[in-house]
C-alpha positions in Angstrom: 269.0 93.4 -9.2 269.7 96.2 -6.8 270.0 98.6 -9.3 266.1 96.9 -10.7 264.7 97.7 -7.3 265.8 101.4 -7.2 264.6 102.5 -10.7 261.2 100.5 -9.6 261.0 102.7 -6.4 261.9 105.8 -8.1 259.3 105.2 -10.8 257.1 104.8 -8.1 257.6 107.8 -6.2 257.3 109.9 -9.2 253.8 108.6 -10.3 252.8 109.1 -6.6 254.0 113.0 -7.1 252.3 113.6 -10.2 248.8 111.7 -8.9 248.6 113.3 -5.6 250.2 116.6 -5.3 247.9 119.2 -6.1 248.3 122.6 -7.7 250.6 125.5 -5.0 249.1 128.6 -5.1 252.0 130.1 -3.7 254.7 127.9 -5.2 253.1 128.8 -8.8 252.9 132.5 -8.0 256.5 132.8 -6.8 258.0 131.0 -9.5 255.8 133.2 -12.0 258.3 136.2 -13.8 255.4 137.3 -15.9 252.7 139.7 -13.5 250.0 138.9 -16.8 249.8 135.4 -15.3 247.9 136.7 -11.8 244.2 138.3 -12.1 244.0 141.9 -11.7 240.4 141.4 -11.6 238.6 138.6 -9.7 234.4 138.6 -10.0 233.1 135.9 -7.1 229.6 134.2 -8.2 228.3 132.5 -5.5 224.9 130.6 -5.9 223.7 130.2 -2.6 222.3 126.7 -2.4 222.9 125.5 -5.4 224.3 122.0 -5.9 225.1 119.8 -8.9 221.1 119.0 -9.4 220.5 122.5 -9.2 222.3 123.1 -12.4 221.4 120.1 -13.9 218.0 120.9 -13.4 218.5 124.4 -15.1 220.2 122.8 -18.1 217.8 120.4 -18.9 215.4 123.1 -19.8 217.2 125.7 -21.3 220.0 123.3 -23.1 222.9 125.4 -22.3 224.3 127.3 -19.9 226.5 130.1 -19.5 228.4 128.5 -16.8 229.4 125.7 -19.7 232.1 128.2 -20.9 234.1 128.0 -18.1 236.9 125.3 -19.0 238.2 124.4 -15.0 235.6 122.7 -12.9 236.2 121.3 -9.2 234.1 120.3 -6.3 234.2 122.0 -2.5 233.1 120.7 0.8 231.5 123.1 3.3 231.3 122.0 6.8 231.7 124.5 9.4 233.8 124.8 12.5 232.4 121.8 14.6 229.9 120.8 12.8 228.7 119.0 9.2 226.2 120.7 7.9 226.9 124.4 7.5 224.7 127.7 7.0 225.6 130.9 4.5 227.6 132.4 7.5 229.9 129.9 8.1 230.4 129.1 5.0 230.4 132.5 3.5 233.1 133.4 6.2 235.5 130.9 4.5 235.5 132.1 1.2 235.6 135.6 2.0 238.6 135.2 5.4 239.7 131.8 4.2 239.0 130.7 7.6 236.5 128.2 9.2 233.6 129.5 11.8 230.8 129.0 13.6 227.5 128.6 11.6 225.7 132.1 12.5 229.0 134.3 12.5 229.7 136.9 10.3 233.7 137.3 9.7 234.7 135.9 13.4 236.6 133.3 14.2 234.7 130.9 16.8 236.3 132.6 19.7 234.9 135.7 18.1 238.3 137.2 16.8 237.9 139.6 13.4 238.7 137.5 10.7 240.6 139.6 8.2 238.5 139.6 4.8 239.2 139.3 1.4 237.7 142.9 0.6 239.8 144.3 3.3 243.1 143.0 1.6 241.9 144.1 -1.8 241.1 147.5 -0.5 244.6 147.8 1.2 245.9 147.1 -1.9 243.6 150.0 -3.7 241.3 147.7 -5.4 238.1 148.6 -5.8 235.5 146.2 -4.2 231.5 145.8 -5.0 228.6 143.3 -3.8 226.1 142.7 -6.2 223.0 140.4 -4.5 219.1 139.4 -4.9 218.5 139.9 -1.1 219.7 142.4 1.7 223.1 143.4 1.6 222.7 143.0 5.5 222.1 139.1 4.6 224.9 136.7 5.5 227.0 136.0 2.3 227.2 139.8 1.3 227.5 140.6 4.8 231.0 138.4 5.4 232.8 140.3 2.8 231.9 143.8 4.4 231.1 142.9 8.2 232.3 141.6 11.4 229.3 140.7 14.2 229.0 137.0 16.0 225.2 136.9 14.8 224.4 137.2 10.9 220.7 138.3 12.4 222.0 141.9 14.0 221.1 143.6 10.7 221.5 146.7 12.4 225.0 146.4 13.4 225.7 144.7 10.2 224.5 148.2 8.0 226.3 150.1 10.4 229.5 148.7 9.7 228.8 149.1 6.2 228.3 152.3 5.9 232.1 153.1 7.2 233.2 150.0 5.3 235.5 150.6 2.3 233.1 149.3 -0.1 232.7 151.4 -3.6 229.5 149.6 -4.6 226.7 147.6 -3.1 223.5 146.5 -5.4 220.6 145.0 -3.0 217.5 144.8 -0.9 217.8 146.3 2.5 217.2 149.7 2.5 214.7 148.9 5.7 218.3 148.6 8.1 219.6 152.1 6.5 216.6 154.5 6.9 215.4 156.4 10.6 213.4 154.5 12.4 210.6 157.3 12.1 210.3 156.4 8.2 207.9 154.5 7.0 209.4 150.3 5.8 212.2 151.1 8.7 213.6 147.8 10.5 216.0 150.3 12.9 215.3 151.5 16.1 217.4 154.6 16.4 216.8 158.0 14.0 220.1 157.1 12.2 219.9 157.8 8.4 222.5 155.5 6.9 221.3 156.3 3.4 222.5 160.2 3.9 225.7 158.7 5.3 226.5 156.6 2.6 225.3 159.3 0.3 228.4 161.2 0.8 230.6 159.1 -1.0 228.5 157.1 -2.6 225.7 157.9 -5.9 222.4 156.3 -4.4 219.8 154.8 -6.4 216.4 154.2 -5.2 214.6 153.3 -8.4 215.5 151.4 -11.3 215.4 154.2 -13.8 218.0 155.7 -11.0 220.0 153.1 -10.8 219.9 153.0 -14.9 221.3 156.2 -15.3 224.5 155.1 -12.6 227.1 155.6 -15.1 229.5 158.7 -14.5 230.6 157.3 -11.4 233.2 155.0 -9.9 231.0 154.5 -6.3 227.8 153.7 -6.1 224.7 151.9 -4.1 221.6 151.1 -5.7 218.5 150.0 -2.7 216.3 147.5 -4.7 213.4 146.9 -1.9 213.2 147.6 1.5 213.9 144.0 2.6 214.7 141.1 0.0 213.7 141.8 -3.6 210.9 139.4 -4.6 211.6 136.5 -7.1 212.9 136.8 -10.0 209.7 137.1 -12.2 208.8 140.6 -9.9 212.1 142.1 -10.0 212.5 145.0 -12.2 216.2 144.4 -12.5 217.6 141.2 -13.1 221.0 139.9 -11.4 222.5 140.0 -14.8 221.9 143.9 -15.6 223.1 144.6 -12.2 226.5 142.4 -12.6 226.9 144.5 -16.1 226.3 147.8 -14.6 229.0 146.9 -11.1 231.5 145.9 -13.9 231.0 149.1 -15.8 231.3 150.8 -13.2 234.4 149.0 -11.0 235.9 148.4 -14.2 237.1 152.2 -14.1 240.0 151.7 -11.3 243.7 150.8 -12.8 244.1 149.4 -9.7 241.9 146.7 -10.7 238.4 145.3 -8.5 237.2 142.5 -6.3 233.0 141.9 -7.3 231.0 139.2 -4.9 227.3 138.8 -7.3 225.0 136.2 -4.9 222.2 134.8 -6.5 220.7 134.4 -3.3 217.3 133.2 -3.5 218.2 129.4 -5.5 218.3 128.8 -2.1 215.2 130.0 -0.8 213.4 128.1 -3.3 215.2 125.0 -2.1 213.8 125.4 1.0 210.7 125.5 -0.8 211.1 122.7 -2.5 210.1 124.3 -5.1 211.3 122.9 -8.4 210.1 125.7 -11.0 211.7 128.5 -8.8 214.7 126.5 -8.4 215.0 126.4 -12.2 214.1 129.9 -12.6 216.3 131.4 -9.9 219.6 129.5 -11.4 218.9 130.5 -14.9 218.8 134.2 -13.5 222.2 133.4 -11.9 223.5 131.4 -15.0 222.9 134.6 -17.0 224.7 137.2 -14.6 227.5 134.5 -14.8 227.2 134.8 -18.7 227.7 138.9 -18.6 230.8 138.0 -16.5 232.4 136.0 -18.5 232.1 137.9 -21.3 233.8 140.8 -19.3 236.8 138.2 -18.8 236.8 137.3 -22.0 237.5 140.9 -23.4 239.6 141.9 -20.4 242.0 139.3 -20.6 243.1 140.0 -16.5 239.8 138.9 -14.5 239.4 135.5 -13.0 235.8 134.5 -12.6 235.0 131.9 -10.0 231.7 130.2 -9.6 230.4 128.3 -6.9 228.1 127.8 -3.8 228.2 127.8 -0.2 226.1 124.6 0.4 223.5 122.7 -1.4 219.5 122.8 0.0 216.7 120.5 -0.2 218.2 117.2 -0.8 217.9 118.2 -4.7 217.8 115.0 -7.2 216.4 114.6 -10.9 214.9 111.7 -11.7 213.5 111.7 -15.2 212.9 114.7 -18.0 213.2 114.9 -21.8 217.2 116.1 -23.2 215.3 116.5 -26.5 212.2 118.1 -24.8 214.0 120.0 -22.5 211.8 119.4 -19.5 212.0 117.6 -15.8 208.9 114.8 -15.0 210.5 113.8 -12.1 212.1 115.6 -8.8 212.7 115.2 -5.3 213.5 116.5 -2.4 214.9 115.0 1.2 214.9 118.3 3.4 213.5 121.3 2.9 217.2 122.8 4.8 220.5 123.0 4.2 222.7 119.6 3.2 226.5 118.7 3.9 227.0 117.5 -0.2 229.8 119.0 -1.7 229.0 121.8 -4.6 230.3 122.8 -7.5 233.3 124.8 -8.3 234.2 126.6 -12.0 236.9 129.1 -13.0 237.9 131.1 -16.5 240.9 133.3 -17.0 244.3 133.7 -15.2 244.8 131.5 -12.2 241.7 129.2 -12.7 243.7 126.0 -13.4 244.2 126.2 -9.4 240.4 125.3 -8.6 240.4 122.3 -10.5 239.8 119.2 -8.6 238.0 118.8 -5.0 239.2 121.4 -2.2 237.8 122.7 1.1 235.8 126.4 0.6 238.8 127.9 2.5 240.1 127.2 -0.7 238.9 129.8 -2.2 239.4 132.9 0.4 243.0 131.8 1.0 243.8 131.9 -3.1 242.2 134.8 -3.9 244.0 136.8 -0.4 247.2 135.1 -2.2 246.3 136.2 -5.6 246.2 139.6 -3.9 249.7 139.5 -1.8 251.6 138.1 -5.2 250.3 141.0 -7.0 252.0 143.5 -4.5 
């Protein structure tokens, strides 16, 4: 009988392990002989705003979506240091450091210590590292992975540090925050000309036939509008043509590259309310998404990782036509940010990780361990 009760608790304790210990990052990378099993590439696609109704919404009307080919899908909560419902700061400061902030901060911890980014760990290891976005590059979520300043609104600061970052390519809006004050569209108010600084070591592109012809190069910056671009029906160059001219580009180092593409304004049009934008802004993301998977797919050595850094508006669906592909009902219960958890796929080496529900520290701390294994 004794003998009975042990195998029973032993049985137990095994099913326990296998229902509720989660994937080790580092246990899985230590054990791992074969180097082909870590990414030598990771590409970060980050839809700010976007929750599960955002995407639902997107695939009711065009059927399918790119983000469908990636086979590992998760959830991730967002709350920020102190609080539930977080902003792009504090929330783009996890994924990027691994580390929870203050809504408003920009790669500090709340005391307002540096918080060591995942850019910075992938340039110490030679990487190369681009941003790729549909609003400033001074905004918050590109600005985490570049910058450190305890308020996402000093734009100023935030190009400054920029410009003596590491970064080897930057596609955005914001050329306002890098142009003398004395020129016309300038948001600074000193004479510096961060364009002519940035210039040295990087190829600028001011137009989009410039930034068309970016292709003997391995650094680059390409200035889309002097703020934020507009939506996506007035922009010139869609966020999918710029993820497939970063990754021709980046692609060039041995050494391998660390890409963050933002499609930014899915949550501007949450805040809108605004259903059709919503729709048109995540199909514009889906697509970038599309270009890089197929990257990964050819590569064989990139991890792509697709998520969001908190959900706006309140988004539900209510009623549409599968067969008709179209929405007749929709609604909104703020026109801010929420605290629901969003979405989180991967494809290629090391996605099997970000399966199941984790925290968006998550995803900072894997990918700065995905970088110390590959030493």
């Amino acid at each position: 009988m004794q003998g009975k009760k042990i195998t029973v608790l032993l049985l137990v304790a095994a099913v326990a392990i296998v229902c509720f210990t989660r994937p080790d990052l580092a246990k899985d990378t230590e054990a791992s002989e074969n180097r082909d099993d870590l990414p030598v590439n990771i590409i970060l696609f980050i839809g700010d705003g976007m929750g599960v109704a955002h995407i639902t919404a997107a695939k009711t009307v065009m059927g399918h979506m790119q983000m469908e080919r990636l086979d590992v899908c998760g959830l991730v909560t967002t709350h920020p240091y102190g609080g539930f419902v977080t902003d792009s700061a504090a929330s783009g400061t996890a994924m990027a450091t691994g580390q929870k902030t203050r809504n408003g901060m920009i790669s500090q911890g709340p005391d307002g210590r540096k918080l060591k980014t995942v850019f910075e760990y992938a340039e110490e290891m030679k990487k190369s590292t681009g941003i790729v976005v549909t609003c400033s590059v001074t905004h918050a979520t590109p600005a985490v992975f570049i910058a450190h300043v305890d308020d996402r609104n000093k734009n100023n600061e935030i190009a400054q540090q920029i410009v003596v970052s590491g970064i080897d390519l930057l596609f955005g809006g914001g050329l306002a925050y890098f142009i003398p004050s004395s020129r016309e569209g300038s948001k600074r108010s000193d004479e510096n000309d961060l364009v002519k600084i940035l210039g040295e070591r990087l190829d600028i592109a001011l137009t989009a036939e410039e930034f068309r012809n970016l292709s003997d190069t391995a650094n680059a910056a390409a200035f889309t509008a002097l703020r934020h671009p507009g939506k996506v029906s007035e922009r010139e160059i869609s966020l999918a043509e710029m993820t497939g001219k970063a990754l021709q580009i980046l692609s060039k180092d041995p050494d391998g590259f660390l890409l963050m593409v933002e499609g930014s304004q899915i949550d501007w049009e949450g805040h809108d309310n605004n259903l059709d934008g919503i729709i048109a802004e995540t199909v514009d993301f889906d697509n970038a998404v599309g270009v890089g998977i197929d990257f990964a797919e050819s590569d064989g050595r990139t991890l792509v990782i697709v998520t969001s850094d908190h959900e706006t508006g309140g988004f539900a669906v209510h009623g549409g036509s599968i067969e008709e592909k179209t929405l007749s009902e929709a609604s909104f219960t703020t026109g801010g940010h929420t605290g629901s958890m969003v979405p989180l796929l991967a494809f290629g080496p090391g996605a099997r990780l970000f399966g199941g529900i984790h925290d968006n520290t998550f995803i900072g701390k894997s990918m700065i361990e995905f970088l110390s294994s590959s030493k």
